[in-house]
C-alpha positions in Angstrom: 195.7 114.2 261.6 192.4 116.4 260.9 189.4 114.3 260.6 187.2 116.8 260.2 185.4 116.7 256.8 182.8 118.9 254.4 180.5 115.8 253.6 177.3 115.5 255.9 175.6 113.1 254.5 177.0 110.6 251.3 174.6 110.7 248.4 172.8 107.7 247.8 174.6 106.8 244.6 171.9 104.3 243.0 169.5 106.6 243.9 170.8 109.8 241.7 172.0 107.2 239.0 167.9 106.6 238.8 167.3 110.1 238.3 170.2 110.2 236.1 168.8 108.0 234.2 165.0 108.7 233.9 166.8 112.7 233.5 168.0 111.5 229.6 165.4 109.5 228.9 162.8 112.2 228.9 163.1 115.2 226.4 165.2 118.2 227.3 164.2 121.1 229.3 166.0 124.3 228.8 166.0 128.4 229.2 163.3 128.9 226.3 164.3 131.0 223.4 162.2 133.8 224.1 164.2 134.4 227.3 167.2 133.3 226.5 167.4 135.9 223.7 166.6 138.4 226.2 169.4 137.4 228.3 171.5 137.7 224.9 170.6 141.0 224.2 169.6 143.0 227.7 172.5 141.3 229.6 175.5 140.5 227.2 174.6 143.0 224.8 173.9 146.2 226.6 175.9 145.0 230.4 178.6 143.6 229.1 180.0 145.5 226.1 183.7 145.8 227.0 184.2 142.2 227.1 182.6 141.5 223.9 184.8 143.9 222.5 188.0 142.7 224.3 187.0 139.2 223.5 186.6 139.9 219.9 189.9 141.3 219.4 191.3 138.5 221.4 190.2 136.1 219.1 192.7 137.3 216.1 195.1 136.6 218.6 194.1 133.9 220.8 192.1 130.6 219.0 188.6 130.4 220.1 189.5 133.7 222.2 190.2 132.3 225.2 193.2 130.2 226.5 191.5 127.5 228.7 188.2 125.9 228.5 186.8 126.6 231.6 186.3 130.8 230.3 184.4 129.9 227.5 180.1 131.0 227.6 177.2 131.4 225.2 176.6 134.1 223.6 180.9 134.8 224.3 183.0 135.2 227.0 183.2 137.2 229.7 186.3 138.9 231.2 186.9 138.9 234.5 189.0 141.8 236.3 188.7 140.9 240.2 188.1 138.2 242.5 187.3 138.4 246.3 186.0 135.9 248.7 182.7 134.6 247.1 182.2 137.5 244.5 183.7 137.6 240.8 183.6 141.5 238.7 183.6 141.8 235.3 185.5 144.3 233.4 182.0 146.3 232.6 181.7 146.3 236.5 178.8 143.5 236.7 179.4 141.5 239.9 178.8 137.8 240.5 178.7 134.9 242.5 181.8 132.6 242.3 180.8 129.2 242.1 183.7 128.2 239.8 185.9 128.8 242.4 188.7 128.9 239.5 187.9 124.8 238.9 187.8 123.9 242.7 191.2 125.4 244.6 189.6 128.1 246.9 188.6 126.5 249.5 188.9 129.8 251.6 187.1 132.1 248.5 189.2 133.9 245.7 192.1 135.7 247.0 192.4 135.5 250.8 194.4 138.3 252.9 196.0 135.8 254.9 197.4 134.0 251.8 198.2 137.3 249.5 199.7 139.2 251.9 202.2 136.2 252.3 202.7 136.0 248.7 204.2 139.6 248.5 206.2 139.6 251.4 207.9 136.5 249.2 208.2 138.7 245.9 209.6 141.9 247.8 212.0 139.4 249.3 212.6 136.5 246.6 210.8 137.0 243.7 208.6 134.2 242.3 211.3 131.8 241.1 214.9 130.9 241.1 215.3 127.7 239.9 217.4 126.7 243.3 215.6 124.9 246.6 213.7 127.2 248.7 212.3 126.1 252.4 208.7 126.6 251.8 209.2 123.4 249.5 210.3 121.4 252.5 207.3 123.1 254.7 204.6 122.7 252.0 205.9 119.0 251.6 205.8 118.4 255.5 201.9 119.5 255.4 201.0 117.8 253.2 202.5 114.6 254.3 201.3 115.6 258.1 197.7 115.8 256.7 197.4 113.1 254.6 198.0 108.9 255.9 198.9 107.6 252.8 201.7 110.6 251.9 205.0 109.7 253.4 206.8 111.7 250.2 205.5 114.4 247.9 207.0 115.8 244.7 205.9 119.0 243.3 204.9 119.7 239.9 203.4 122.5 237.6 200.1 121.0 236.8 197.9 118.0 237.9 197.9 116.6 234.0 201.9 116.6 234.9 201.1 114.9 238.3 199.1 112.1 236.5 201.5 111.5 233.8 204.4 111.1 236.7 201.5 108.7 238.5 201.6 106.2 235.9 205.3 106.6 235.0 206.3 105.8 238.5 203.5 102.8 238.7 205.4 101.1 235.7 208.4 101.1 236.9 207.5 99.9 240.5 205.2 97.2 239.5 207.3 96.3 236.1 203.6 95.7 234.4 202.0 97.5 231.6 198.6 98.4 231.9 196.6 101.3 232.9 192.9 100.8 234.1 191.0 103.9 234.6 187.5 105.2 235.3 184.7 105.4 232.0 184.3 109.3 232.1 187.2 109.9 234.3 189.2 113.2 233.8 193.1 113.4 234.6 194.4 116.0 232.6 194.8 115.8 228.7 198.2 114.0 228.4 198.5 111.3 225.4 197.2 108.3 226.9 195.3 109.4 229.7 192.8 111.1 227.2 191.2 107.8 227.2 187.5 107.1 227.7 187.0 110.8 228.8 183.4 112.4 229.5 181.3 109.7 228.4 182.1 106.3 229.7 183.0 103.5 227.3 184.1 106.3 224.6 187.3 104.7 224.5 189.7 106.7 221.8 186.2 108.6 220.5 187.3 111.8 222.5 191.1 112.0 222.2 191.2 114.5 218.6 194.9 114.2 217.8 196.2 111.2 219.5 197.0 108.6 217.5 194.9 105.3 218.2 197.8 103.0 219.0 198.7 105.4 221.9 195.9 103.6 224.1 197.3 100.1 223.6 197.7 100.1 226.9 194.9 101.8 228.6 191.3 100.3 229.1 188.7 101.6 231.2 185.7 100.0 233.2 182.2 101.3 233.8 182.1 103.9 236.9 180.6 102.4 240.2 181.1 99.0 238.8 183.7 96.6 240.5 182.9 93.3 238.6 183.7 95.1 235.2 187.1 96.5 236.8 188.2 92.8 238.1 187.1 91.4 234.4 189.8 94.2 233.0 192.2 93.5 235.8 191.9 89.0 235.1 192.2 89.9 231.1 195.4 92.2 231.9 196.9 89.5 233.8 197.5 87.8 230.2 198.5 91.1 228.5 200.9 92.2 230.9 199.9 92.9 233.8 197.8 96.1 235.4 200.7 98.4 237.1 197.7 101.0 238.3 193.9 101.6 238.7 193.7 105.4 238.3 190.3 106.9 239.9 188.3 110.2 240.9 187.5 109.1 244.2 183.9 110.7 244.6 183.4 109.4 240.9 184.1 110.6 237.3 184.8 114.3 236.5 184.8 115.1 240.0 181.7 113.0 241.4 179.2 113.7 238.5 178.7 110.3 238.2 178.7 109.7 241.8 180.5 106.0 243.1 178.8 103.9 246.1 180.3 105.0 249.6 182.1 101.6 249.6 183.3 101.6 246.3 186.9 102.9 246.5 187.4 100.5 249.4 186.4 97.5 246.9 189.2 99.2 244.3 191.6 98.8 247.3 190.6 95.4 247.6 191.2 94.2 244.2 194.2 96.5 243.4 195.9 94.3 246.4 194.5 90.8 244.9 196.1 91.7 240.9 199.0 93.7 242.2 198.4 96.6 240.7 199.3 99.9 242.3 196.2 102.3 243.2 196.1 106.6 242.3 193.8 108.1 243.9 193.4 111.9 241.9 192.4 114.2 244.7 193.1 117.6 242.4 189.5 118.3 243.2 189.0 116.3 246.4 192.1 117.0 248.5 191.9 119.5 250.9 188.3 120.3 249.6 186.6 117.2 251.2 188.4 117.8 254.0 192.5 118.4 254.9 192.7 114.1 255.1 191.5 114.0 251.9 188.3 112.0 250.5 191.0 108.8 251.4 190.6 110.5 254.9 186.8 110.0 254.2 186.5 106.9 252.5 189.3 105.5 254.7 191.3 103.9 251.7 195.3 104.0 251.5 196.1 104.5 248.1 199.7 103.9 247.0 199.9 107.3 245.1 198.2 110.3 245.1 197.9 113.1 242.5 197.5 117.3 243.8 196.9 119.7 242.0 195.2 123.6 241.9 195.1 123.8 245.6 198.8 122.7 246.9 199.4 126.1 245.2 196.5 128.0 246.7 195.2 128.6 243.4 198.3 129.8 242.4 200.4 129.1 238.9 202.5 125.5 239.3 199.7 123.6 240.7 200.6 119.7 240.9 202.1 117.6 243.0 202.4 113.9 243.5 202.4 112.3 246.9 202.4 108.3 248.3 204.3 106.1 249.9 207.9 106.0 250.4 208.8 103.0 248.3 207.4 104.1 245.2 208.4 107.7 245.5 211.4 107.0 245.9 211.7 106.7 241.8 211.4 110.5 241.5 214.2 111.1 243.4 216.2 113.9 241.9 219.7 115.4 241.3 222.5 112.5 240.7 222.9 111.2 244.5 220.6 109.3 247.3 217.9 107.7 247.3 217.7 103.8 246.3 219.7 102.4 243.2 216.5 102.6 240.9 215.8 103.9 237.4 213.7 107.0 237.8 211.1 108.4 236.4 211.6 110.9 233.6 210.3 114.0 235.5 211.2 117.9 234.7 209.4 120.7 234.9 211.6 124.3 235.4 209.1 126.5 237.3 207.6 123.1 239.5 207.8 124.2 243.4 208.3 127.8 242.7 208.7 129.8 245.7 205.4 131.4 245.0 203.4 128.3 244.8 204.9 126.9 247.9 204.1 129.6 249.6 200.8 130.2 248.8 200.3 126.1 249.1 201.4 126.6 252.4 200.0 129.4 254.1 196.7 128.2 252.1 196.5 124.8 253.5 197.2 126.3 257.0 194.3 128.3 256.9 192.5 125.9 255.8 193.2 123.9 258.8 192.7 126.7 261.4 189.6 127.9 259.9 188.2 124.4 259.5 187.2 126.2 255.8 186.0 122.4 254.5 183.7 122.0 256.7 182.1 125.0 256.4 182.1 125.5 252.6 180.6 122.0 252.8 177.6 123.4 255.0 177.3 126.2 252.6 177.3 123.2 249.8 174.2 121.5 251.7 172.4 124.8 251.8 172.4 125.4 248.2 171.8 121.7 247.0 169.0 121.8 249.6 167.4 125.0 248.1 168.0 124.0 244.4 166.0 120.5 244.8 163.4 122.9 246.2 163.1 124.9 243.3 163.3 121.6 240.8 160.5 120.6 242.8 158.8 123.6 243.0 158.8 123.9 239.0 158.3 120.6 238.1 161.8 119.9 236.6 163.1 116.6 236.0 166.7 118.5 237.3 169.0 116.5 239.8 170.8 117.9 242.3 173.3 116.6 244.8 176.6 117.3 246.3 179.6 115.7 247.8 180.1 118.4 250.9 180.9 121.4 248.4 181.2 119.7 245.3 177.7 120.3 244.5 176.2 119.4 241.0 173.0 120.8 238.9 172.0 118.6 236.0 169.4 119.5 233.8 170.4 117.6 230.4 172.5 114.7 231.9 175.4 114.9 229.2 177.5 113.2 231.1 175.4 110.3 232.4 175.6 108.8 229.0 177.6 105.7 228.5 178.9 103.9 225.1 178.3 100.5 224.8 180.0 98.5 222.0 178.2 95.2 222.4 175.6 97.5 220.7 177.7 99.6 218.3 174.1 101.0 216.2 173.3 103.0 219.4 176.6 104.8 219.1 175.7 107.7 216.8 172.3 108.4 219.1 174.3 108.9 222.2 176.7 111.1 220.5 174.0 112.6 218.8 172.2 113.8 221.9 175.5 114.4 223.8 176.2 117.3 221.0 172.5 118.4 221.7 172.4 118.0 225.6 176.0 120.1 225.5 174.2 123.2 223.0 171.2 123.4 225.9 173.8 123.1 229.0 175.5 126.4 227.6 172.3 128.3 226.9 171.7 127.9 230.6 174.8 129.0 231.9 174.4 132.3 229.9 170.9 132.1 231.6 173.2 132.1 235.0 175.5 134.5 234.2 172.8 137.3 232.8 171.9 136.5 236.6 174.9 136.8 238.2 176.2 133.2 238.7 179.3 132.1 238.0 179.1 128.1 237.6 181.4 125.2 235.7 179.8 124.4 232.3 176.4 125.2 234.2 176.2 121.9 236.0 179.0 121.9 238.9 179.2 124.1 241.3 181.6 124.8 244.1 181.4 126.0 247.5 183.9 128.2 249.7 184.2 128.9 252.9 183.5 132.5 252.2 180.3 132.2 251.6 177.0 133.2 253.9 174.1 132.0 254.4 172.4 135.0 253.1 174.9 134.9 249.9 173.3 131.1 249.2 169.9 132.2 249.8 170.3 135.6 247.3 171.9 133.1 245.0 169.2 130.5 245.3 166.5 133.3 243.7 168.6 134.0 240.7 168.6 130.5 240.2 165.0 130.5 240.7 164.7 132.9 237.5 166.2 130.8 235.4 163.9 127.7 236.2 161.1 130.1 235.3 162.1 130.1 232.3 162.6 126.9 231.7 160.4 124.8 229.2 160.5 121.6 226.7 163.0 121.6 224.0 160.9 120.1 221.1 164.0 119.9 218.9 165.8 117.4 221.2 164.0 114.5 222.4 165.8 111.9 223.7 
């Protein structure tokens, strides 16, 4: 099993929750208005007139203009026309640096050889689906299961949001209990139930537009980093029928953001064994990316399940999967015979383990073994969190920057360090108030980015790949230096 893994050094949790936390309690900072209608006009304007026109016509078509949320950026979004290694193009020919990394699967960079030139030998041969078995299944299966402790079965699916609703499906009926505990701020895909206490911790049903109330019955969440409030929702369960899993990001909510103490997951372990409740670890961000063990490699925890997604197809379409140990999986055994006499889990899903995404999963993860690609997009994540505390410094910011190997995080509005506390329900509509506000100032920075060629998740995570230089981080570094010249008070929004 490959121990080798892209994390350093652990950040000091306490110590960039204090930062967090003195971050929103001073007023914002932001691209000023001055420049950031220059950005508007000289950049998106005059640089990048064929996807403003594209994007407007898409928008009779397409709500919002865009089909997922991740393409969306002030002043509109841009379309994108080639990716390669650490470098995106636009369709007006303006190049960039990829730090979105398509929401964290390339490891390697966008569009390796070694994994394309696989993928069309498959088409010429198979073609991208045929509903029937196809051996890469078995050999993508075997990897992952050779790579990962915990993983003695995996089932592929299309999505990760498919791979957590299975998660909890197959914790159910294995335990024969109820309840679902996860993470305040948590993300696992935007299925019915698990839409609880997203983004902002303690939000409860606040987030979840379109789901009825009564949906989340069973659901509670507990304050990230905080194992006393998980056992007082685990002990209250045991009289409301029971806790059948503890669901969490293992670096922290939406992907380390809010980062969790280096023990913490170990302490979930701990008390998922006491209650007997089953524990998901979701590695659709972590696995593979911290390193090919996973961060259960890293934080040596066994979890009893574990959800996959965008990487275990290389980035390719039917990204999902859900892996653990024998016993449990053994209730999404399909077809009619095998397998214990159990009920199973209602599963489908017609294009899950394509031949395409096995393929590409496979020859992926491969590489990213032989090249030890972790590891080194993790240096390349240490280099740029290094330079941009530099620059915060340098420009007197109240920014925080950290990283978790190349899961690396700029904030400079802290809209996701907020927290909802209902013992004090009048202080409700101020933190959503400045939430809305923190969220309009964190998109007139990314446009800052982009106008300077940076690609970047909502303008506060950033991803790593292996593809990267040194010299690429350093280049990037000074366009991120522009921006904080920018960069002044916002007297509108004081916290």
């Amino acid at each position: 099993m490959d121990t080798r893994f892209a994390i350093s050094e652990y950040p000091d949790a306490k110590q960039i929750d204090q930062a967090l936390d003195a971050l929103i309690a001073k007023p914002i900072y932001s691209v000023n208005k001055t420049a950031l209608e220059a950005y508007e006009q000289q950049y998106f304007e005059k640089r990048c007139a064929r996807s403003k026109e594209m994007i407007t016509c898409a928008k009779e078509v397409i709500p919002g203009g865009v089909q997922h949320n991740l393409a969306f950026n002030h002043p509109f979004p841009l379309v994108f026309t080639k990716a390669e290694g650490a470098k995106l193009y636009d369709i007006d020919g303006n190049e960039y640096y990829d730090f979105l990394q398509a929401g964290g699967p390339t490891v390697l960079g966008s569009n390796p050889i070694e994994v394309r030139s696989k993928v069309i030998d498959l088409l010429n041969e198979c073609g991208p689906s045929t509903g029937l078995f196809h051996e890469y299944e078995y050999r993508l299966a075997q990897k992952i299961c050779d790579s990962m402790k915990s993983v003695e079965m995996f089932r592929m699916l299309g999505s990760g949001t498919e791979a957590c609703m299975a998660a909890i499906r197959v914790a159910r009926l294995a335990t024969k209990k109820r309840n679902v505990v996860k993470m305040g701020g948590a993300y696992h895909g935007w299925s019915d139930q698990l839409a609880f206490g997203i983004r902002i911790p303690g939000s409860k049903w606040t987030q979840a537009h379109g789901v009825p109330r009564h949906i989340f019955k069973d659901t509670q969440e507990f304050y990230p980093d905080d194992l006393a409030d998980l056992e007082r929702v685990l002990k209250r369960n045991q009289h409301h029928g029971g806790t059948a899993a503890v669901m969490i990001e293992p670096i922290g909510p939406e992907s380390g953001t809010t980062p969790v103490d280096k023990n913490f997951n170990r302490g979930v372990e701990f008390l998922c064994r006491k209650y007997g409740a089953l524990l998901i670890f979701d590695e659709v961000v972590t696995g593979f990316r911290i390193g090919m063990a996973g961060a259960q490699g890293y934080f040596d925890v066994d979890p009893d399940l574990t959800v996959f997604g965008k990487v275990v197809a290389g980035g390719y379409p039917g990204a999902g999967g859900l892996g653990g140990k024998r016993a449990y999986m053994s209730y999404l055994s399909a077809g009619i015979a095998g397998g214990p006499k159990v009920h199973k889990a209602l599963i489908g899903g017609t294009l899950a383990a394509t031949p395409i995404s096995c393929v590409a999963g496979y020859f992926t993860l491969c590489e990213i073994e032989r090249t030890d690609a972790a590891r080194r997009a993790g240096e390349m994540g240490d280099r740029l969190t290094a330079g941009l505390k530099r620059l915060i410094e340098e420009h007197n910011l109240p920014f925080v920057a950290f990283n978790q190997g190349s899961v690396c995080h700029l904030e400079t509005v802290g809209t996701m360090h907020f927290s909802i506390d209902w013992s004090k329900p009048w202080k409700i509509p101020e933190v959503l108030k400045q939430t809305s506000l923190r969220k309009a100032e964190m998109e007139h920075m990314g446009c800052a980015y982009m106008a300077e060629g940076l690609v970047t998740l909502a303008g506060s995570r950033l991803y790593t790949s292996a593809a990267y230089t040194e010299e690429m981080i350093d280049d990037a570094l000074e366009r991120f230096g522009r921006v904080f010249d920018t960069v002044e008070r916002v007297e509108t929004g004081t916290a």
